[in-house]
N, C-alpha and C positions, 0 to 999 in steps of 0.2 A: 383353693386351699393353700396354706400357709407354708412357707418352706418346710416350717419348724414342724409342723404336722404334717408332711410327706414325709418328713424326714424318721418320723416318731411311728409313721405307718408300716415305713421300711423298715426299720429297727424289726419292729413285728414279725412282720411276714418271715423274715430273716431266719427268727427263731422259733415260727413255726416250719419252715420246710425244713431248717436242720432237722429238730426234733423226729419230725416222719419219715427221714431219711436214717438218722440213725437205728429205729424202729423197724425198718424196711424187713431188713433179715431174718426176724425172728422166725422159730413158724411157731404160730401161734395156733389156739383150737378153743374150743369152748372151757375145756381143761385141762392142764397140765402143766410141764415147768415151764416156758417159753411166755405164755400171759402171764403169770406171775413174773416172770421176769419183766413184762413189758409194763406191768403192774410199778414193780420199784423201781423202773426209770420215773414216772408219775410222781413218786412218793418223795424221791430224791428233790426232786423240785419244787414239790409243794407237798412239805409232810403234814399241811392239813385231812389231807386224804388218809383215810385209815382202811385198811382191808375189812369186810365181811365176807364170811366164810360159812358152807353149806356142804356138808359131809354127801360122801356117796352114799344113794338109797334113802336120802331124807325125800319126804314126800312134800311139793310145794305143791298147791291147789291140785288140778290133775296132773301133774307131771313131777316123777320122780329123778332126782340128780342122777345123772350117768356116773358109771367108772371114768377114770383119767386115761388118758392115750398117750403113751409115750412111746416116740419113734427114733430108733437110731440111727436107720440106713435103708434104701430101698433102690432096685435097679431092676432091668430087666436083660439078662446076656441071651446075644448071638451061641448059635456052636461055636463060632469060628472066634468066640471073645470080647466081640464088640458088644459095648454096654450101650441100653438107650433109656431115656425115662428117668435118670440118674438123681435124687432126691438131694444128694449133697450138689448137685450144680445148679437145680430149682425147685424150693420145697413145694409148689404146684404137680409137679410130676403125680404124687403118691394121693389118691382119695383120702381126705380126711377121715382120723377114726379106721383104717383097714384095720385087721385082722393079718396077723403073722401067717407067713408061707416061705415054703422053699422047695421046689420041687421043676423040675423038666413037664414041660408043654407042648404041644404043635401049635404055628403061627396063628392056624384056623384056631384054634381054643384061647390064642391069645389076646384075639382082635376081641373076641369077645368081650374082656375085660377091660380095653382103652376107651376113654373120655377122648372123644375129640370134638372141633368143631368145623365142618367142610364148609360153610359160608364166610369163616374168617378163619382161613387155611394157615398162617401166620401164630396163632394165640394158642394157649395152651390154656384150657379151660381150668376153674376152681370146683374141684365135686368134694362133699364130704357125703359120711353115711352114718350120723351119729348115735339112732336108735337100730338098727339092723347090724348084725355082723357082716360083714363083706370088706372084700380087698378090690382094690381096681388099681387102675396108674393114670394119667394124663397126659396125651402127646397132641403138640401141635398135628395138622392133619400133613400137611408137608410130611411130617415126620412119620406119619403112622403110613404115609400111600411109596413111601423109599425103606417100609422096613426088607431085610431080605425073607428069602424062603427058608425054612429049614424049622427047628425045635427052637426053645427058648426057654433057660431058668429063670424064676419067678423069683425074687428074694425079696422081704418085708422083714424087717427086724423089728417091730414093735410088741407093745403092751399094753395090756389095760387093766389095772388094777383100783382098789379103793384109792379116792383121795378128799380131794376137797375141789368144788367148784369158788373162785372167789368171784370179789368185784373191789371196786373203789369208793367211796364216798369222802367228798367234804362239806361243810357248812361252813359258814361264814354270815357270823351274826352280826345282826343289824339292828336299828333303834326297834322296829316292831319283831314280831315273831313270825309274819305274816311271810311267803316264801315264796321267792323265782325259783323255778326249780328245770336244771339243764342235764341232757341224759344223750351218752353216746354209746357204742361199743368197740369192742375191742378183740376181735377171736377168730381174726382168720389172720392168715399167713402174710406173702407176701403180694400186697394189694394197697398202692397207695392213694385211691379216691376214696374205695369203697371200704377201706379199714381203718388208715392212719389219718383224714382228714380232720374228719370229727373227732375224736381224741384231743390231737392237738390244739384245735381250733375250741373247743373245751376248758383246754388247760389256759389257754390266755386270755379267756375271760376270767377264769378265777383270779388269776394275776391282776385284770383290770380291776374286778370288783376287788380286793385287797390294796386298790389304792384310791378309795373312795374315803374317804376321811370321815361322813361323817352319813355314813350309808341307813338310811332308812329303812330297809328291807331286808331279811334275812336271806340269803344267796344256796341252794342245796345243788351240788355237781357230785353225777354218780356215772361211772364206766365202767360197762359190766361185758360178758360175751351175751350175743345177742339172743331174744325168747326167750332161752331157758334162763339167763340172768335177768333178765326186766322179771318176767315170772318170779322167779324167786325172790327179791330184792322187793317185791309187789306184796308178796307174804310176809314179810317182814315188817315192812312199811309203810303199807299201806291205809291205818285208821290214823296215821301220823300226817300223811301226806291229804288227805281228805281234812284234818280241821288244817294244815296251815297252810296250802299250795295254794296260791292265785294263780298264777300261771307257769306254763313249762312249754322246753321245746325241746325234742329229741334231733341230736345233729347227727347228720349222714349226707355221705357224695358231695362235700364242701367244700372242693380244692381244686374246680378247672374254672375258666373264665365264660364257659359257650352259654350258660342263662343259670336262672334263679328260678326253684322249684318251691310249692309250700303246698305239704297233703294235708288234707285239711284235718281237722276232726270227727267222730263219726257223723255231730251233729252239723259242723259246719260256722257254726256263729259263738264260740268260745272265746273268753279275751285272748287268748293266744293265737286266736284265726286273727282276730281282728288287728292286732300286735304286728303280726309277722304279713300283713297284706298291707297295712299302712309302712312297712319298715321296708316292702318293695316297691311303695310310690315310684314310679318316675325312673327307676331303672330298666335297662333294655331287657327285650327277650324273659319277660317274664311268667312262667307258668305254672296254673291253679291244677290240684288235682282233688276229686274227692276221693270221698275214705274207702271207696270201692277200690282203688288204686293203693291199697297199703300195701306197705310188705315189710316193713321194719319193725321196730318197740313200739310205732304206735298202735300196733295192732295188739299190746297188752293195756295200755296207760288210758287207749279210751274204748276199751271193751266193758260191756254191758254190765253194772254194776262196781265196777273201777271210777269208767268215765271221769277221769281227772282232766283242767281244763290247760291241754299239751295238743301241739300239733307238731309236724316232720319240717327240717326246714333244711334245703339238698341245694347245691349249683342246680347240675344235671340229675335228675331221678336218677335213681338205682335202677339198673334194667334199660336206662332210656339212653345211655350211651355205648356203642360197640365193645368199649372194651371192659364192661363191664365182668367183674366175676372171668376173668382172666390175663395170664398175663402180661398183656399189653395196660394192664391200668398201675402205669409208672409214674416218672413224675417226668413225662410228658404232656399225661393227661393233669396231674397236681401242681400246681404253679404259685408262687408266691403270691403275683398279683389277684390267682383266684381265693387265697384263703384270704387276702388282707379286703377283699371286699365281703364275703362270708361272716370276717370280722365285725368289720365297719354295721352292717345289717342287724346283730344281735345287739355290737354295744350303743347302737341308738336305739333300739327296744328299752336297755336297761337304763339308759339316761331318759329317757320319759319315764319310768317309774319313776324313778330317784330326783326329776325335778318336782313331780307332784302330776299327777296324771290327768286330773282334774281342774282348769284354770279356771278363774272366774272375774270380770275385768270390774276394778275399783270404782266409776263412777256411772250414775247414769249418763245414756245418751253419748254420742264418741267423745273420748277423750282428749283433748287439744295436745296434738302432738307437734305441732311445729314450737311451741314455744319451749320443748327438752330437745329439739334438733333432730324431731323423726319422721320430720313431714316439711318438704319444701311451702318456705311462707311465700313464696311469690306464686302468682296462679296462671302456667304456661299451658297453652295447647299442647297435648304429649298424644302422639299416633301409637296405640297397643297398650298394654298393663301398663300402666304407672308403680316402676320398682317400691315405691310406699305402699301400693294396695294391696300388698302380702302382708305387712303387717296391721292392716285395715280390717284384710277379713279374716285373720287370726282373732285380734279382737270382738268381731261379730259374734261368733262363735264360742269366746270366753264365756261360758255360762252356769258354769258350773257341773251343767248336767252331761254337755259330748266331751269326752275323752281326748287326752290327745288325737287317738288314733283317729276319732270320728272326725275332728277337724282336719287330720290329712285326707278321710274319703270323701269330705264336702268339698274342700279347698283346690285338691290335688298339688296340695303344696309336698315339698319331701319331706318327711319325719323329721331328718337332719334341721333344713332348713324353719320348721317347726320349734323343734327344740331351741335354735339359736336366738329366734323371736322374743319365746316365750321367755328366757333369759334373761334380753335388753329390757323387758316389757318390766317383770319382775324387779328388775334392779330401779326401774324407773318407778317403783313402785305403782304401775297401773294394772297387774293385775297378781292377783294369789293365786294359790293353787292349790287343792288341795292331795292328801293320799288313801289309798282304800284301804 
């Protein structure tokens, strides 16, 4: 790789971990002020994105908008004073959604209510309780097996009243009407693999595709809080996204470097399977899961009668790393170098759309490539692949009818390398391409 494009990679990464860094704090929820707020940091940067908006008690498919949660302070006191569970020192403390309290307890009556986790005695678990009322707290277990004996006041200063559920969307139109379409969310606290990754890794593709000059394809990015926003956003948009969607991919857990995940669809063989499994040619550690394995947005986008053609694309699965959904997923676990590869994955999805997905090679029978300089004219004994015969059997396979992606699962050449071929190839005029 080229200075100038390490150096361009960095740049990236840069400002994506700033971004989810500064994002970190909020506490965010499926509703209230805090996602909005994390909402106009988005907007501020790319006011392509415009808010949609879904009142409390609007009825989306079977599921009705919840009230807004809004918390001001939460602790749990000792008799003797000492405060533990303290929500201004980490908004994890307090179960999402609780319900207000203020009253004196016994320790026995207290434990009852704490989230902990005893196999990673260290973390401070993520619980919310969005459809039920209830109140709980969250304590590392460390914490929970050093609390003392005695009583203890419970204090929850929250609310839940009418509001409004949002989300985000932008477009970014292109020669056809014809539509990528990218979906993350955004509605837990503080959690930076499994909250803030995809968001940000989100937002600079849209940045990418806005510097596509002369973009073929209509671009659709939407960040919403997760289920009950896909859901809703799905009632909305959904006889829209049926005529123009060719493909989509909902981003989640895309910011550590230990492997590269892709759930599939329900059916498994959508261009978006095919997309996102040619787009992990040749990188380490990579793993397939099917749709028995959801647990994110795609389990609205390709549900029975939706079926839009989107699959999940994660570092590490959700669930499938320790510190998963608590507070150890900092940014020890999110790391520059892991979002700038997360990166690298999507925007060569979207530069094989965008050169034409479809190649098809200009003459019969192979083309004499030694005489444009792509093929050594002297004829030497060579032990292993001959560095020319990648672009030999790119050519093979120009036929108008495999896909890029089908030529990276024949070839097992990398996407990347794919795309850069099919470039030289095209400027040499020996093969076209077409777009769906």
């Amino acid at each position: 790789m080229s200075y100038l494009k390490t150096k361009k990679y960095t740049y990236i990464g840069e400002k994506m971990l700033a971004l989810a860094k500064d994002l970190f704090p909020l506490n965010r929820s499926i509703m209230g002020p805090d996602i909005r707020n994390s909402f106009q940091k988005f907007i501020e940067i790319n006011p392509e994105f415009i808010p949609i908006k879904f009142s409390s008690g609007s009825q989306v498919f079977d599921w009705q908008i919840p009230k807004e949660w809004i918390i001001r302070d939460a602790y749990i006191e000792h008799e003797d004073g000492k405060r533990f569970a303290e929500f201004k020192k980490c908004n994890l403390h307090i179960m999402g959604y609780s319900t207000p309290i203020n009253k004196v307890i016994s320790k026995s009556e207290l434990i009852k209510k704490i989230h902990t986790i005893e196999n990673y005695p260290s973390a401070i678990p993520y619980v919310t309780s969005y459809y039920k009322k209830d109140w709980a707290f969250c304590l590392s277990y460390q914490e929970l097996k050093n609390l003392p004996e005695g009583n203890y006041r419970v204090f929850i200063d929250s609310e839940h009243k009418k509001g409004e559920l949002s989300l985000i969307e932008a477009v970014i139109p292109g020669k056809s009407d014809k539509e990528l379409f990218f979906s993350s969310y955004l509605c837990h606290p503080s959690l930076a693999n499994n909250e803030l990754s995809g968001p940000v890794l989100l937002n600079e593709l849209l940045n990418y595709v806005k510097t596509l000059k002369q973009r073929k394809y209509t671009y659709r990015f939407v960040i919403l809080p997760e289920t009950i926003g896909s859901v809703a956003y799905l009632s909305k948009r959904l006889s829209l996204l049926k005529k123009k969607m060719i493909t989509g991919f909902n981003l989640s857990c895309v910011g550590d470097e230990r492997s590269y995940s892709h759930i599939e669809s329900r059916n498994g063989n959508n261009l978006a399977d095919k997309a996102l499994k040619a787009a992990l040619q040749g990188l380490n550690n990579v793993v397939r899961y099917s749709f028995l394995e959801r647990g994110s947005d795609e389990r609205q986008y390709c549900s029975p009668g939706i079926d839009l053609p989107l699959c999940t694309f994660c570092r590490t699965k959700f669930g499938k790393y320790k510190e998963y959904h608590t507070s150890n997923d900092n940014f020890d676990v999110v790391t520059q170098n892991g979002l700038i590869g997360s990166y690298k994955v999507i925007k060569n999805i979207i530069d094989a759309f965008e050169i034409g997905l479809f190649p098809s090679v200009n003459y019969f029978c192979e083309p004499q490539l030694g005489k444009r300089n792509l093929y050594p004219n002297t004829s030497t004994l060579y032990s292993g692949r001959h560095p020319a015969q990648t672009r030999m059997d790119i050519l093979a396979y120009s036929d108008s009818v495999n896909s890029i992606f089908d030529i990276v699962e024949k070839t097992e050449i990398k996407l990347e390398n794919v795309i850069d071929e099919i470039e030289i190839l095209k400027k040499e005029k020996l093969i076209k391409t077409k777009f769906l």
